[in-house]
N, C-alpha and C positions, 0 to 999 in steps of 0.2 A: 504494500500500500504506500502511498503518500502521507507527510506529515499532519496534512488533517485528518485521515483517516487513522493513523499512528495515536494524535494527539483523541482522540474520538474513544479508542478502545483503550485506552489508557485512561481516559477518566472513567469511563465505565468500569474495567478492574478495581480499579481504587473505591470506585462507591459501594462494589461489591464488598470489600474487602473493609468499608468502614476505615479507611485511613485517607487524611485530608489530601486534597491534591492538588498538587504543584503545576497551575498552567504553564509549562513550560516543553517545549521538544529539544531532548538533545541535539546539538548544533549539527552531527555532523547528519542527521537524517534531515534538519530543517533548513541546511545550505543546498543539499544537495540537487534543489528544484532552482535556486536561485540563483547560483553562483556564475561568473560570466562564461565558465568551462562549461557549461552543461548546453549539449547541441540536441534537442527533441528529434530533431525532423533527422539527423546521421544517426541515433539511435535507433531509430525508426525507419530510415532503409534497409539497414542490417536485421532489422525485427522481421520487418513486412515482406523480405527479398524472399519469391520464392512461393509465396503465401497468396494467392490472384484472388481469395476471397476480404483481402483486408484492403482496404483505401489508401491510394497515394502517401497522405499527408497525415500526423493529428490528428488535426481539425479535420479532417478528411471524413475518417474516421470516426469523428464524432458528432458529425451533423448523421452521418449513414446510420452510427447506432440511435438518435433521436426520431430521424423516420421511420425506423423500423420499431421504435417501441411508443411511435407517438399516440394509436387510442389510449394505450396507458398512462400515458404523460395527459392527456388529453382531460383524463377521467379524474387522477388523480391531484395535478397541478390546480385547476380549476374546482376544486375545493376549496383550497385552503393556501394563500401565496403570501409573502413578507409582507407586503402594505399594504396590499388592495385586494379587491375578491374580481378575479378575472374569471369571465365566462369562459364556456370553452368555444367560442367562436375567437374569444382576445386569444387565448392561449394560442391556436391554431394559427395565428398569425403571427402571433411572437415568435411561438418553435418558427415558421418558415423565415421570420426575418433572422434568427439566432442562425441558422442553418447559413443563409444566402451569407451571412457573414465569416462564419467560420470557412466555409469555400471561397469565397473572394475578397476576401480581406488578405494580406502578404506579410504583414506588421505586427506586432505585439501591441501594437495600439488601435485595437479592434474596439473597443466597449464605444467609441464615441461617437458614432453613427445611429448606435441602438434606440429604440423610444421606450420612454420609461417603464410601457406595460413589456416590454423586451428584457428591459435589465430586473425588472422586478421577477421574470422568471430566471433568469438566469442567476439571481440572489436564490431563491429557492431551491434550484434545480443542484446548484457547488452546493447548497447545504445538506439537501439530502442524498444526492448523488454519491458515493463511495469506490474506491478504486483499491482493489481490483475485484469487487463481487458485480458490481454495476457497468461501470466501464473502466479500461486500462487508465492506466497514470497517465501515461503522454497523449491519450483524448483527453480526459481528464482535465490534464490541464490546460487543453486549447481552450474550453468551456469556459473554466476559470480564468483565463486571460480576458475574457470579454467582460470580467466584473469590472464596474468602474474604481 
């Protein structure tokens, strides 16, 4: 997993366990996403080479796993969202603009084209989202690059 998922079952242990917990991720699992060595897309040719059912890119990647489980995202998102209660007609047009962006967008500075009912799913989706039962780390983190 990634360090929010890291940081996620780590507090959960701890509450099990009745011992207070220290919001904190050791450094070297919490650099490891950020640091300016770290190349997604070269780890991800060498992942994906070979493999014709996985997506070019990421982000590729993780718009393709969004359309593939969007009734559920559909059903679910549109319950219950960070700020606002989005229907599922909003949602349906957010995943497609969430999607349109993580495919054509080239940049780490994706989130600022988004509209707010967009970033509002895309706050929900990083929170409940998890890597790796949900989706992999490096889709993963394309998603989470779109958070403002």
């Amino acid at each position: 997993g990634d360090p929010n998922v890291y940081a996620g079952l780590l507090k959960e242990a701890v509450k099990e366990e009745g011992v207070e917990y220290v919001d904190r991720v050791p450094k070297t699992v919490a650099n490891a996403l950020h640091r300016n060595s770290f190349h997604g897309d070269r780890i991800w040719n060498r992942y994906a080479s070979g493999k014709p059912y996985l997506a070019a890119t990421p982000a590729e990647e993780c718009a393709a796993q969004l359309v593939r489980n969007r009734l559920t995202l559909l059903e679910t998102a549109s319950a219950a969202t960070t700020q606002t209660h989005l229907s599922k007609d909003d949602v349906d047009v957010a995943l497609r603009e969430i999607c349109d962006s993580l495919i054509n967008v080239e940049d780490d500075d994706q989130a600022g084209g988004l509209s707010p009912k967009a970033h509002d799913l895309v706050a929900r989706l990083t929170k409940e989202l998890t890597a790796p039962k949900d989706m992999g780390m490096l889709p993963l983190r394309s998603l989470r690059l779109l958070s403002p």
